[in-house]
ROTOR-289240 format. One line per field, with one value per residue: x, y negated, z of N, C-alpha, C in turn. Coordinates in nm, 2 decimals. Example, Ala and Ser with C-alpha at 12.3 -4.5 7.8 and 13.67 -1.06 7.14 Angstrom:
n_X <- 1.32 | 1.28
n_Y <- 0.57 | 0.22
n_Z <- 0.78 | 0.71
ca_X <- 1.23 | 1.37
ca_Y <- 0.45 | 0.11
ca_Z <- 0.78 | 0.71
c_X <- 1.32 | 1.29
c_Y <- 0.33 | 0.00
c_Z <- 0.78 | 0.79
//
This chain:
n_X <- 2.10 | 1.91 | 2.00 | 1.84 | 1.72 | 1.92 | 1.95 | 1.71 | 1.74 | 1.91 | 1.82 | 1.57 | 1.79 | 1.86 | 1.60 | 1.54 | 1.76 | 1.65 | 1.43 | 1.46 | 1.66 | 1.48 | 1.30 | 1.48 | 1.52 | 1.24 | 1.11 | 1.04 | 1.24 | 1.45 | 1.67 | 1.66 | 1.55 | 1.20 | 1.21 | 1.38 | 1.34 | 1.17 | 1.22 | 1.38 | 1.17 | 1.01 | 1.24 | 1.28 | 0.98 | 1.03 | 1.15 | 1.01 | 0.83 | 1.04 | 1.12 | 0.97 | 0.96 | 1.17 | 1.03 | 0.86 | 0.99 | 0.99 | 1.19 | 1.18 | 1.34 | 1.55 | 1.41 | 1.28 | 1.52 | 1.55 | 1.36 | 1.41 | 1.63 | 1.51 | 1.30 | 1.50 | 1.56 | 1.36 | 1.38 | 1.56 | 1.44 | 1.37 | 1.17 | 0.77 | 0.61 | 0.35 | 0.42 | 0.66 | 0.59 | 0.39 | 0.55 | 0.72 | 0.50 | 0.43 | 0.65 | 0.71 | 0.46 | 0.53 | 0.74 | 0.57 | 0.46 | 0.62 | 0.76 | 0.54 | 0.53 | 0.74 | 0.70 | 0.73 | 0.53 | 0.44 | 0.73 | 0.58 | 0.31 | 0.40 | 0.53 | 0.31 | 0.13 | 0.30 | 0.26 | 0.01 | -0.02 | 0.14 | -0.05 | -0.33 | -0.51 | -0.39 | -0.50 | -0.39 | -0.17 | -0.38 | -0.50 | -0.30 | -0.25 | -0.48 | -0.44 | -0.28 | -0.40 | -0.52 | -0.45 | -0.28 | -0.54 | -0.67 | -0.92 | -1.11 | -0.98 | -0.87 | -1.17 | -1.19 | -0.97 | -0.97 | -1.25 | -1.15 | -0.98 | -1.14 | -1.35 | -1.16 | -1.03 | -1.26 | -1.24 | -1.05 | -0.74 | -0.47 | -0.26 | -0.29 | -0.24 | -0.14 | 0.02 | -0.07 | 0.09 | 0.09 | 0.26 | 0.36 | 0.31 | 0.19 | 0.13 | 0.14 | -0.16 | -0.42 | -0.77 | -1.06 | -1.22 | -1.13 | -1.13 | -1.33 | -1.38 | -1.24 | -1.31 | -1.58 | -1.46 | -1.34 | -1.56 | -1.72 | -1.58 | -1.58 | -1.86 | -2.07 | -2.28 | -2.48 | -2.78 | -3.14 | -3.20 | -3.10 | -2.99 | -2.80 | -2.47 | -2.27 | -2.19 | -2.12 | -2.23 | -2.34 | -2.09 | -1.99 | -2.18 | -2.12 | -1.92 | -2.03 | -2.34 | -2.53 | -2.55 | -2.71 | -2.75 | -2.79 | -2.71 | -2.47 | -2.25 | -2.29 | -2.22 | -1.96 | -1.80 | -1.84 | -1.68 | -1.46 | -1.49 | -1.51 | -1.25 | -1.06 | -1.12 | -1.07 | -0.75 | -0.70 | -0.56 | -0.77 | -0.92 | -0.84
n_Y <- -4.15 | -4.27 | -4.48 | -4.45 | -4.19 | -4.03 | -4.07 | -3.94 | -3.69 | -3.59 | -3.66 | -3.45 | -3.25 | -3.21 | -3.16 | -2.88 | -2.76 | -2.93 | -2.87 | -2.59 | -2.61 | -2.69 | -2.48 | -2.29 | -2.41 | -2.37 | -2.28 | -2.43 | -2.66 | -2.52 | -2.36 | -2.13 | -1.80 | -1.68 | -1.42 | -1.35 | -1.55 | -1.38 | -1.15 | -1.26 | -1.34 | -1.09 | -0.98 | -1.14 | -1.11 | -0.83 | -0.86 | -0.88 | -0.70 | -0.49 | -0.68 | -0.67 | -0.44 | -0.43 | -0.57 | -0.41 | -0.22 | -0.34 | -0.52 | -0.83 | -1.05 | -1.01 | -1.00 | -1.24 | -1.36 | -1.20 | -1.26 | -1.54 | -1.59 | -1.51 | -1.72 | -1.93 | -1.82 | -1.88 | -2.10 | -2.15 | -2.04 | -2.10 | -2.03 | -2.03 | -2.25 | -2.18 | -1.87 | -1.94 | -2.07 | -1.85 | -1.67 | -1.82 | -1.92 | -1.62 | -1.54 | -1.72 | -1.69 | -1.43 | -1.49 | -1.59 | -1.44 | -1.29 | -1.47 | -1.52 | -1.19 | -1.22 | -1.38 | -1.67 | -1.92 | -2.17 | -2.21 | -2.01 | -2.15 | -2.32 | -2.21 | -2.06 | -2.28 | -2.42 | -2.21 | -2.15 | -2.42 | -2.40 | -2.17 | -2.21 | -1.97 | -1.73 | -1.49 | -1.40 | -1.50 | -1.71 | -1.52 | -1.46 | -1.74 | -1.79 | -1.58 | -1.68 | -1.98 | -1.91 | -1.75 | -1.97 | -2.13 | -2.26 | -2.30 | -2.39 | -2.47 | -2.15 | -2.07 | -2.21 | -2.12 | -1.78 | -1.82 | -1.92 | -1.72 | -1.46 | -1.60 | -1.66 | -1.36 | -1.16 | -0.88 | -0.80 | -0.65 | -0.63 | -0.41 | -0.25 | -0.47 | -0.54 | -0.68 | -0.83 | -0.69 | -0.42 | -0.39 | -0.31 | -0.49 | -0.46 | -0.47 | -0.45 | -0.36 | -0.53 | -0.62 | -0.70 | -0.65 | -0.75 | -1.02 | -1.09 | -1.05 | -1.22 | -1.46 | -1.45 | -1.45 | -1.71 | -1.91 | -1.77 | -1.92 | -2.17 | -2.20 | -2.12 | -1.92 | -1.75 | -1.74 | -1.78 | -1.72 | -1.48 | -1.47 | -1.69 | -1.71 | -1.83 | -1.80 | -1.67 | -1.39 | -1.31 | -1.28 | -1.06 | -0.86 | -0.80 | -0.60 | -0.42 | -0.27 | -0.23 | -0.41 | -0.60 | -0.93 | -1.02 | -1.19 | -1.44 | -1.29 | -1.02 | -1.05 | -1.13 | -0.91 | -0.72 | -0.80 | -0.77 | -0.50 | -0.38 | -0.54 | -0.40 | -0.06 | -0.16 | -0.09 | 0.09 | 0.40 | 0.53 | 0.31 | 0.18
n_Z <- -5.76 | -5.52 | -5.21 | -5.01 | -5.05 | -5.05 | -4.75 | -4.65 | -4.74 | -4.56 | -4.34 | -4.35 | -4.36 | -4.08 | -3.95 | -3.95 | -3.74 | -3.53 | -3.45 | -3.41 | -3.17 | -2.97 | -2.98 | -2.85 | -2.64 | -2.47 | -2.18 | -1.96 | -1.97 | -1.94 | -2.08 | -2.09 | -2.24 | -2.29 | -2.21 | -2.03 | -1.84 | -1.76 | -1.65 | -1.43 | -1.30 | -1.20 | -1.04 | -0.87 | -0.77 | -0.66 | -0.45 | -0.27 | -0.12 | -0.04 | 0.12 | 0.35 | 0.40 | 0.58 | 0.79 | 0.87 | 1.04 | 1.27 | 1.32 | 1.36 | 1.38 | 1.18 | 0.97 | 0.99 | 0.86 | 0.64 | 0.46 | 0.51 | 0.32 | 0.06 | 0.02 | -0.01 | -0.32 | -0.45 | -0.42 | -0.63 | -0.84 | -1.16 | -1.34 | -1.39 | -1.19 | -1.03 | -0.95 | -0.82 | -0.60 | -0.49 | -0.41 | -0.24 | -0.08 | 0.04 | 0.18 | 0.33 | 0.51 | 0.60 | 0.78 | 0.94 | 1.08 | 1.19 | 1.39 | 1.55 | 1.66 | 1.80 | 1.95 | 1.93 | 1.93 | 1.81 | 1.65 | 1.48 | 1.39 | 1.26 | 0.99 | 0.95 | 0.84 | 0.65 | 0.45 | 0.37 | 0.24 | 0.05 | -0.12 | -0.06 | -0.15 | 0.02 | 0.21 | 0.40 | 0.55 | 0.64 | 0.78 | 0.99 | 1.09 | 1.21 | 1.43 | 1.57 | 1.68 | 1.84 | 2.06 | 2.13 | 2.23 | 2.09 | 2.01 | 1.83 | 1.52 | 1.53 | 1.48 | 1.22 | 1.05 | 1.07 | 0.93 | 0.68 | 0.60 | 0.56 | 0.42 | 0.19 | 0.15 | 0.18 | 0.23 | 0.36 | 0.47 | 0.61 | 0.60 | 0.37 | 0.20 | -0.19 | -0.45 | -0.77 | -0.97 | -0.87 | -0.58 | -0.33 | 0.00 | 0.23 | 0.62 | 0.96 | 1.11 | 1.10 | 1.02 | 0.86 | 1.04 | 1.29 | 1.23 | 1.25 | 1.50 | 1.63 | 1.54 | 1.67 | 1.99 | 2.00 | 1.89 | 2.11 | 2.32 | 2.27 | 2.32 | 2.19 | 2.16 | 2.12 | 1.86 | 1.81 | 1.50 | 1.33 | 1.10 | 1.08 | 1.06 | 1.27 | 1.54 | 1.83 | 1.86 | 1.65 | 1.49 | 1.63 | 1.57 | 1.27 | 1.30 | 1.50 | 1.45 | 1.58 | 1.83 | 2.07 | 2.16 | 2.51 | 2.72 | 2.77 | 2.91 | 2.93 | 2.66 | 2.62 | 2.74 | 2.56 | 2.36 | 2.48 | 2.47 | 2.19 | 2.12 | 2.25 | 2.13 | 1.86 | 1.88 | 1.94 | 1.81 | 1.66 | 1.59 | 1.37
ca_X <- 2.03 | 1.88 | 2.03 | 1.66 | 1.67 | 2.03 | 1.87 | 1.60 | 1.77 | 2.00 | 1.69 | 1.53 | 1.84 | 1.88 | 1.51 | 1.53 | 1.84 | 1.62 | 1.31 | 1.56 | 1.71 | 1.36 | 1.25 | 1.56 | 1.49 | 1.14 | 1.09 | 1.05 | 1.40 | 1.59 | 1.75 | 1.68 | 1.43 | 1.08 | 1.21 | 1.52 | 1.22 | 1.02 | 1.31 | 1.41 | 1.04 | 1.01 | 1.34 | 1.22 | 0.88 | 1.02 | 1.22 | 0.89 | 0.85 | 1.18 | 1.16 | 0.85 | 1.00 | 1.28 | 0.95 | 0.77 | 1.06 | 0.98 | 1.35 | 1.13 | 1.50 | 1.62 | 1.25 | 1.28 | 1.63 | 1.60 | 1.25 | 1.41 | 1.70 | 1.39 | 1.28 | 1.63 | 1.59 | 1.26 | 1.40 | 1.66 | 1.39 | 1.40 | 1.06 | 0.67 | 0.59 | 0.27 | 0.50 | 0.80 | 0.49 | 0.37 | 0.68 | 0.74 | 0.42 | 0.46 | 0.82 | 0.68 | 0.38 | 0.58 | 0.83 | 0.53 | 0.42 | 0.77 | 0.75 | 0.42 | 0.54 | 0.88 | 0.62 | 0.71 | 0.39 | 0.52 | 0.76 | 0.49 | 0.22 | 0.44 | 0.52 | 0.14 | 0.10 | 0.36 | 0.23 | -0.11 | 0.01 | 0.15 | -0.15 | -0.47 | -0.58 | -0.31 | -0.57 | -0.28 | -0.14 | -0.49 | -0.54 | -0.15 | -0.24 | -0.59 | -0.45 | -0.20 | -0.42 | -0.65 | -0.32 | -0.25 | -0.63 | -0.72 | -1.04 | -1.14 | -0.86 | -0.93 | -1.25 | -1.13 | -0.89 | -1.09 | -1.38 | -1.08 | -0.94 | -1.27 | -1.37 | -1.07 | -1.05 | -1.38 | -1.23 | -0.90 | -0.65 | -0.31 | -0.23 | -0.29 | -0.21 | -0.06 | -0.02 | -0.13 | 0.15 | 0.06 | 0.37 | 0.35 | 0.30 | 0.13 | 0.19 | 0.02 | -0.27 | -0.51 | -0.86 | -1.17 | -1.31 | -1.04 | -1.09 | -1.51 | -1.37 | -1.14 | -1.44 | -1.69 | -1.38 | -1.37 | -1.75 | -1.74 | -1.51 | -1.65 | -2.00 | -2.17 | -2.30 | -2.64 | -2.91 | -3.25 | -3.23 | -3.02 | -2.92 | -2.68 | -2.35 | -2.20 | -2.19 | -2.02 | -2.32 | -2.37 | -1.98 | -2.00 | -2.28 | -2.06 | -1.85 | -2.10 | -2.42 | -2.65 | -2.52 | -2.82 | -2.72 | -2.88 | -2.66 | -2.27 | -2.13 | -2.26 | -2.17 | -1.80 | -1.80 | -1.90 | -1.63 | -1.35 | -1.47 | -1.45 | -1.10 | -0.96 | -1.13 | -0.97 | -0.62 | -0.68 | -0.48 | -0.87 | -0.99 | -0.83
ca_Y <- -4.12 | -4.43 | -4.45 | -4.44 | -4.07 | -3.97 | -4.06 | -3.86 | -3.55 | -3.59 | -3.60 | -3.31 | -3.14 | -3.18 | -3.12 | -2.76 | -2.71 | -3.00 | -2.80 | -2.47 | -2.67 | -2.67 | -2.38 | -2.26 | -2.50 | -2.32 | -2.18 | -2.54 | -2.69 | -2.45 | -2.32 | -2.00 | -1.75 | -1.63 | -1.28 | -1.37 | -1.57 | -1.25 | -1.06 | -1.33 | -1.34 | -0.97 | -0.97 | -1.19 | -1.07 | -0.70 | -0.87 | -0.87 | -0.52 | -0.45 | -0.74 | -0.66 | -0.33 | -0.46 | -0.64 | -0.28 | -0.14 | -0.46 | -0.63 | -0.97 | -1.15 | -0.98 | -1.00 | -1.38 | -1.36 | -1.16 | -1.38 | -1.69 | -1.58 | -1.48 | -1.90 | -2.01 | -1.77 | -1.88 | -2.24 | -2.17 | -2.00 | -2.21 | -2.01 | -2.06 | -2.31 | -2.08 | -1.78 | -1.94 | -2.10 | -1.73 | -1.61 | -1.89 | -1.88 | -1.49 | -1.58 | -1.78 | -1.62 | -1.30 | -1.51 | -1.66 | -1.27 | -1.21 | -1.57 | -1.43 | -1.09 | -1.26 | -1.49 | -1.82 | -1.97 | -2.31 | -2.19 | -1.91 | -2.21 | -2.42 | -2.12 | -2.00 | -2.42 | -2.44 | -2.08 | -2.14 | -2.49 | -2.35 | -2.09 | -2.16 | -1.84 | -1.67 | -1.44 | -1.27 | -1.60 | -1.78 | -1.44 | -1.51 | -1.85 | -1.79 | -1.53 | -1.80 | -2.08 | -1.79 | -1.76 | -2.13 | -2.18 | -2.41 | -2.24 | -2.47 | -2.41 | -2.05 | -2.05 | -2.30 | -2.02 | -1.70 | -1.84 | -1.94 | -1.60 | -1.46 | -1.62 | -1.58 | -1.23 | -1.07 | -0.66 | -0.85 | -0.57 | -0.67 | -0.28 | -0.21 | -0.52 | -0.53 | -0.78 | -0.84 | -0.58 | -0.29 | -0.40 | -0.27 | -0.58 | -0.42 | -0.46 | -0.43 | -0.34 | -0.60 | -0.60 | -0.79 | -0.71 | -0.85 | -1.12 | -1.12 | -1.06 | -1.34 | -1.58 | -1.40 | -1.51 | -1.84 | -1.94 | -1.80 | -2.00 | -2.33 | -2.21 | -2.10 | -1.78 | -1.62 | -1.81 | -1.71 | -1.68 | -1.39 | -1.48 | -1.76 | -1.62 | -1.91 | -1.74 | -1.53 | -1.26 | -1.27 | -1.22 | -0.90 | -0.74 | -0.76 | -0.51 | -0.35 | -0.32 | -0.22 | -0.46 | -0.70 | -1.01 | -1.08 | -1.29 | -1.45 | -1.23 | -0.91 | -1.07 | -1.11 | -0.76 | -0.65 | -0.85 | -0.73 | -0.37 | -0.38 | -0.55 | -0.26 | -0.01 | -0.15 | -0.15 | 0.25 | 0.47 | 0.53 | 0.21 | 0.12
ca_Z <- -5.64 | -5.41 | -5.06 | -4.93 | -5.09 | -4.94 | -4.58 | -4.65 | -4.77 | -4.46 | -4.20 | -4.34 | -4.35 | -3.97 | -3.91 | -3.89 | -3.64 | -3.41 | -3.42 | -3.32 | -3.05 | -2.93 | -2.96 | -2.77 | -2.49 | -2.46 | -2.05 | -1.91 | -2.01 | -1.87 | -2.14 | -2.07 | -2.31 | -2.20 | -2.18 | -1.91 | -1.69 | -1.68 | -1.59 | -1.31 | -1.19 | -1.16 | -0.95 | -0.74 | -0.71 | -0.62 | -0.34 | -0.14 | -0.06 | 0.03 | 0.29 | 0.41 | 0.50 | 0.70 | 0.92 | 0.91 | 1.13 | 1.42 | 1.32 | 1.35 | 1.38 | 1.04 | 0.88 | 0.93 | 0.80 | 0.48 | 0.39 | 0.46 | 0.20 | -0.03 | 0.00 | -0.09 | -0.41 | -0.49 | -0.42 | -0.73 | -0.97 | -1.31 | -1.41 | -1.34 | -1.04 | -0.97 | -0.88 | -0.71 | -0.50 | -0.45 | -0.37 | -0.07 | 0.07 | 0.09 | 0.26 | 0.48 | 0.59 | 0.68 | 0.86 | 1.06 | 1.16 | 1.28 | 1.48 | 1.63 | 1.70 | 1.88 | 2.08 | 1.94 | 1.88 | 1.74 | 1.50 | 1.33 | 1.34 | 1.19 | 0.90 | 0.86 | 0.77 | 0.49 | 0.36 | 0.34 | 0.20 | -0.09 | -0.16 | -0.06 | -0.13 | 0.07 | 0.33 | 0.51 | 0.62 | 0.70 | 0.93 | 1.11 | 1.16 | 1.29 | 1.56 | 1.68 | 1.68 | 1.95 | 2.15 | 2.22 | 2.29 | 2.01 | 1.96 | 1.68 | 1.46 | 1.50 | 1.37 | 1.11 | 0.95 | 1.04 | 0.79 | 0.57 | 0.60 | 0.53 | 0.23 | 0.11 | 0.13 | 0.26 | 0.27 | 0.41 | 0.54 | 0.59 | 0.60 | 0.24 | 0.10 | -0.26 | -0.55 | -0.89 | -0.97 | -0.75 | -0.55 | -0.15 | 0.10 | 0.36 | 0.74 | 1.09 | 1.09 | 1.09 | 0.91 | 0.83 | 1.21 | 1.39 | 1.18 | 1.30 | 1.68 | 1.65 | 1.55 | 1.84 | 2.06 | 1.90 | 1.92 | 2.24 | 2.43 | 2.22 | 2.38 | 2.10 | 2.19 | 2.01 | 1.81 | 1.78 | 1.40 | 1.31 | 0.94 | 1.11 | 1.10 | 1.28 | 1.68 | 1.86 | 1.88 | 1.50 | 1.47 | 1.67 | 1.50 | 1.19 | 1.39 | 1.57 | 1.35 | 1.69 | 1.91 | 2.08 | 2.21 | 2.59 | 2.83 | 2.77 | 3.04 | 2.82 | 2.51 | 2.65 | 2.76 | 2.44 | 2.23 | 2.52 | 2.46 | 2.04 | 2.07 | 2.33 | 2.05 | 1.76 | 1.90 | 1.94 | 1.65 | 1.57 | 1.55 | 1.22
c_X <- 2.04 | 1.97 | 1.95 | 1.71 | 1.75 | 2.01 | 1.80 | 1.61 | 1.84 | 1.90 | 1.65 | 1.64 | 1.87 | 1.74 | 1.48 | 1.62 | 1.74 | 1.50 | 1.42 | 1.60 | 1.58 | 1.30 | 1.33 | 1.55 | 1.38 | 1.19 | 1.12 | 1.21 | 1.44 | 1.70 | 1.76 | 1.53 | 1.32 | 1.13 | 1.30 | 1.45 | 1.19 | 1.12 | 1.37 | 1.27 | 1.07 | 1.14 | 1.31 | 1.06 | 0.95 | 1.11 | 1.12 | 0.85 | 0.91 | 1.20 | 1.05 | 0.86 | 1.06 | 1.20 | 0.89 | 0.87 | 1.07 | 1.11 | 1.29 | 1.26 | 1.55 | 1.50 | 1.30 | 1.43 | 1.62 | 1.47 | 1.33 | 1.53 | 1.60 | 1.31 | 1.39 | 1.64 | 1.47 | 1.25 | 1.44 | 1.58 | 1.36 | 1.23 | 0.92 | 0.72 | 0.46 | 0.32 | 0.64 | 0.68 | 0.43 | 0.44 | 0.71 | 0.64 | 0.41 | 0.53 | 0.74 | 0.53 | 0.40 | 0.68 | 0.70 | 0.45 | 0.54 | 0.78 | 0.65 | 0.44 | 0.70 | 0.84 | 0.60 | 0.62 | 0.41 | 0.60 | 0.64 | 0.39 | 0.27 | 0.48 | 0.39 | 0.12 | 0.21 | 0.29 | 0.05 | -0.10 | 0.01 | 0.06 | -0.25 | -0.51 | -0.47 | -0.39 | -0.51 | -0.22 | -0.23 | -0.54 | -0.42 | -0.20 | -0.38 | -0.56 | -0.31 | -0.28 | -0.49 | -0.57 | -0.30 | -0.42 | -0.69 | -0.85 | -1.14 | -1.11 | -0.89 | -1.01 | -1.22 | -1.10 | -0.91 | -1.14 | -1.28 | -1.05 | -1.07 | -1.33 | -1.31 | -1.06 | -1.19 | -1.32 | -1.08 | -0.83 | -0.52 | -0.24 | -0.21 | -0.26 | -0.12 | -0.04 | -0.07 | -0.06 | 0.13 | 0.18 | 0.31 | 0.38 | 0.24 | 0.22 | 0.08 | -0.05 | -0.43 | -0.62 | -0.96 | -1.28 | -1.24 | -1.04 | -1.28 | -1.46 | -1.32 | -1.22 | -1.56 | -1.62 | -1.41 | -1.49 | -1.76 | -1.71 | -1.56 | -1.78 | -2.09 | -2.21 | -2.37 | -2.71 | -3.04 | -3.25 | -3.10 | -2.96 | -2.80 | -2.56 | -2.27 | -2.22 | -2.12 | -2.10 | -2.34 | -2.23 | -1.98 | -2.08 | -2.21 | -2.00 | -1.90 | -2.23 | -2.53 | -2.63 | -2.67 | -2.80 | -2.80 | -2.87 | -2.53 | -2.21 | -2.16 | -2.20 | -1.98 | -1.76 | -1.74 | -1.76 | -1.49 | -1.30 | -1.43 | -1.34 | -1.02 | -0.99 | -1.04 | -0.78 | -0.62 | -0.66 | -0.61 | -0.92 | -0.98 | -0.86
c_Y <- -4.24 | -4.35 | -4.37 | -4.24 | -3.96 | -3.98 | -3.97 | -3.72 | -3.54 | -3.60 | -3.48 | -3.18 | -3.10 | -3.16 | -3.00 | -2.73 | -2.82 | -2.90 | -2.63 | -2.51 | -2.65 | -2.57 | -2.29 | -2.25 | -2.43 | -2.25 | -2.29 | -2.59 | -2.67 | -2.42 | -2.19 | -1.91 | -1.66 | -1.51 | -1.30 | -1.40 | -1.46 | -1.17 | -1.15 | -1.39 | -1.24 | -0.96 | -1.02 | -1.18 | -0.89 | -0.71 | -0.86 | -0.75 | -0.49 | -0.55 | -0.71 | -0.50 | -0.31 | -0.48 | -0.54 | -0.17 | -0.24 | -0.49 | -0.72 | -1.07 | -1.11 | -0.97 | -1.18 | -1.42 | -1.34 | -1.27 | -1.48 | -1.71 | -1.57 | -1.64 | -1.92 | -1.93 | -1.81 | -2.04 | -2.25 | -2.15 | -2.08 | -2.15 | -2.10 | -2.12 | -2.24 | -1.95 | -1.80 | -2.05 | -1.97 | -1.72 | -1.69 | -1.88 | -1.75 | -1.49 | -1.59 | -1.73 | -1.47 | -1.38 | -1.58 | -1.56 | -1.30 | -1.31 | -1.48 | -1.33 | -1.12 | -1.37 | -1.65 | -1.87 | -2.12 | -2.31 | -2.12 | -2.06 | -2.27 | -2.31 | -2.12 | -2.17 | -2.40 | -2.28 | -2.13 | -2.31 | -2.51 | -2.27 | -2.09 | -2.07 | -1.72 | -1.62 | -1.44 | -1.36 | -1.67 | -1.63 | -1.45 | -1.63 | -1.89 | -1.71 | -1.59 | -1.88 | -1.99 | -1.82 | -1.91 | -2.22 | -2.25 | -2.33 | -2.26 | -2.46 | -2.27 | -1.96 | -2.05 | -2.15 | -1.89 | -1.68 | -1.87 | -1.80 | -1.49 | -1.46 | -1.60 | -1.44 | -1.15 | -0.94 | -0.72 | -0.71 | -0.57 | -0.52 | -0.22 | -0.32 | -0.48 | -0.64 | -0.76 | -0.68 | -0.47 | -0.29 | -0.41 | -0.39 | -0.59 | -0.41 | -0.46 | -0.37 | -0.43 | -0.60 | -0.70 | -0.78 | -0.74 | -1.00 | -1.18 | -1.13 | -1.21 | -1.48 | -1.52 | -1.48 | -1.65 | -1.95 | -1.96 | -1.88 | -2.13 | -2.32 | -2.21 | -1.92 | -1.65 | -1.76 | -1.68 | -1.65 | -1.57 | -1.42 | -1.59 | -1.71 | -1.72 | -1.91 | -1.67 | -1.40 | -1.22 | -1.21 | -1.04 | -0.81 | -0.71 | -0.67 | -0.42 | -0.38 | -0.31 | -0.29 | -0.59 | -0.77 | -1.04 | -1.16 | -1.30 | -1.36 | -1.07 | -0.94 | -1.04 | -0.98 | -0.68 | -0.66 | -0.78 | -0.59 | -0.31 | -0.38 | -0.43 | -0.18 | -0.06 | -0.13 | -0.02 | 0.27 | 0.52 | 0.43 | 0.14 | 0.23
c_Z <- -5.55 | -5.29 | -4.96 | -4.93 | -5.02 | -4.80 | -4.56 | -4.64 | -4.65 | -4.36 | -4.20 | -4.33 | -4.20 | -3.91 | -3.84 | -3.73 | -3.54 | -3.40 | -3.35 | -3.18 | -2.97 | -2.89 | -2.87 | -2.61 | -2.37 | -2.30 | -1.95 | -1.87 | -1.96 | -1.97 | -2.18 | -2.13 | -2.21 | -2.16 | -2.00 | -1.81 | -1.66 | -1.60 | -1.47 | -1.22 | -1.12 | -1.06 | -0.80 | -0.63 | -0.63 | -0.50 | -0.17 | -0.07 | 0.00 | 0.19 | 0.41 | 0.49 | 0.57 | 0.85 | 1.01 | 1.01 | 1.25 | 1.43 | 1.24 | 1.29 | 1.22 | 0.95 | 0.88 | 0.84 | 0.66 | 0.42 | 0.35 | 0.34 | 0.02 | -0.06 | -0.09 | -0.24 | -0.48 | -0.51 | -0.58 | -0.85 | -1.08 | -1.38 | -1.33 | -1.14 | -0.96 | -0.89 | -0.81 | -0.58 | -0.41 | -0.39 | -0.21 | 0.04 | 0.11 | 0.22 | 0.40 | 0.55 | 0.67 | 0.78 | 0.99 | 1.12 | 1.25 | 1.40 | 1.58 | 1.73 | 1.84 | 2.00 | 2.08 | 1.88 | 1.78 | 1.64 | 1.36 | 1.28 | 1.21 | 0.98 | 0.86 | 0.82 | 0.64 | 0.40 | 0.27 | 0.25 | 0.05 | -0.17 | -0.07 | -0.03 | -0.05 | 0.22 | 0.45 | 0.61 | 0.69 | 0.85 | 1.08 | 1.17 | 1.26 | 1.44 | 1.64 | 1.74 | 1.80 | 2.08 | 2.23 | 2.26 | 2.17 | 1.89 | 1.80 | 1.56 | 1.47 | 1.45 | 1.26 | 1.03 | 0.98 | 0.93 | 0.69 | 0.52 | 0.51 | 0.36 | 0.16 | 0.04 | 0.24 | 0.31 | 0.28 | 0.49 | 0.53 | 0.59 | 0.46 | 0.12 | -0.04 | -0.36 | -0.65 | -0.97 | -0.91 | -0.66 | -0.38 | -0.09 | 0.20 | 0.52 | 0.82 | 1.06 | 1.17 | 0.98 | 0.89 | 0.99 | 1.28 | 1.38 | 1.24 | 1.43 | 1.70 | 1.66 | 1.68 | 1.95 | 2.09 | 1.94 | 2.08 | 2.36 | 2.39 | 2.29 | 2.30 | 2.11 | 2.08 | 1.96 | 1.75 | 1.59 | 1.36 | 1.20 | 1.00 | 1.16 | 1.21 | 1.44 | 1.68 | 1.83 | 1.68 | 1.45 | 1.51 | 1.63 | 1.38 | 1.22 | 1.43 | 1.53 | 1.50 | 1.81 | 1.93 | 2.18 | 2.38 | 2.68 | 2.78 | 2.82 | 2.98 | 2.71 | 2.53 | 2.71 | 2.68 | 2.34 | 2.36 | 2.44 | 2.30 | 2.05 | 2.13 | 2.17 | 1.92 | 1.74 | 1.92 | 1.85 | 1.62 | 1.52 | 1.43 | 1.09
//
C-alpha cells in the first residue's frame, strides 16, 4: 500500500465525522438544532402578549420596563435575524405608546424611530409616531407617517391587532380614521385644505370624507369644525 493511498483512506475516513460536525453546527453557528431555535423563538414571540397586557392595565412605567427586558432577550436570541428584529421593533414600539401615554414626547419619538427602523412594515408604530409627531406640531412628519401608517396597514386597528400566530397584541383603540383625522389635521395646519378634483386624496377635506362619506367641503373654518367634531366622536365608547 503507497502512502498516497494511506492519506487517502485517512481523509475519507475523517470526512464523514466533518460533514456531522456540520451538520450539527446547522442554526447559524450556534450550535444549537433547528428544533431548540423554534422553541427559543416561540418563547420569545409569546413574551409579547403577556407584556402588552401589563400596558393594557395603563402601568406605562412597568410596560416600558417589562418590553425593555423583552429587547435585552431578543438582543441574546442566537435564531432568525427577521424575528429578533420583529420582536424589537414590537418592544420598542409599545415602549414608545407608554412614552406617549406618560407625555414624554422625545423619548416615544425617539422609540417609534428605532421601531419602525427595524420593520418597515410595522403600522402600529408608524400610527405612535404619527400621533407624536401631531403633538409637537411637526405637521409634516405627521402626514409623512399617517400615509406610512396607511399603506402599511389600510384596515389598521391597533385594538385587534395579532401576528402571524394568532398571538393577542392589541391595545388602545386606535383605527384607520384617526389615522385619516390625523392627516385632515395635518394638511390642515400645512394649508392644504380642499381641491377642486375630488379623486386627490392629498387634503384635509378629502381626508375627512374618508370618515365622513357626506361631508362637503366649503370654507377652512367649517372644515376645522368638521375635523374637531369627528375627533370628539371617535373618542366616544361608540365611536370605535
Amino acid at each position: 500500500m503507497t502512502q498516497k493511498t494511506i492519506r487517502s483512506r485517512a481523509f475519507f475516513s475523517l470526512f464523514p465525522m466533518a460533514c456531522l460536525a456540520v451538520l450539527c453546527s446547522c442554526g447559524g453557528g450556534t450550535g444549537i438544532g433547528p428544533r431548540e431555535i423554534q422553541k427559543r423563538e416561540d418563547r420569545l414571540l409569546d413574551r409579547l402578549p403577556t407584556d402588552w397586557n401589563i400596558y393594557n392595565t395603563t402601568d406605562y412605567q412597568g410596560s416600558i420596563d417589562v418590553f425593555t427586558k423583552t429587547l435585552e432577550q431578543a438582543d441574546a436570541f442566537e435564531g432568525s435575524k427577521e424575528i429578533r428584529n420583529q420582536v424589537k421593533s414590537e418592544a420598542q414600539s409599545a415602549i414608545g405608546w407608554s412614552f406617549f401615554h406618560l407625555q414624554d414626547l422625545s423619548s416615544a419619538e425617539q422609540a417609534f424611530a428605532q421601531a419602525t427602523q427595524l420593520d418597515r412594515q410595522n403600522a402600529d408604530a408608524w400610527a405612535g409616531w404619527a400621533g407624536v409627531a401631531l403633538a409637537l406640531r411637526d405637521f409634516g412628519d405627521a402626514a409623512k407617517y399617517s400615509s406610512q401608517a396607511l399603506e402599511t396597514d389600510p384596515e389598521y386597528n391597533s385594538a385587534t391587532r395579532v401576528d402571524a400566530a394568532g398571538r393577542l397584541l392589541g391595545h388602545d383603540n386606535v383605527d384607520e380614521r384617526h389615522l385619516r383625522l390625523m392627516l385632515a389635521e395635518a394638511y390642515f395646519q400645512i394649508g392644504i385644505y380642499g381641491v377642486i378634483e375630488r379623486n386627490d386624496p392629498n387634503n384635509a377635506a378629502a381626508q375627512v370624507r374618508f370618515v365622513d362619506r357626506d361631508y362637503r367641503y366649503q370654507d377652512p373654518g367649517q372644515l376645522l369644525q368638521r375635523i374637531s367634531e369627528l375627533a370628539v366622536e371617535l373618542q366616544a365608547p361608540t365611536g370605535n
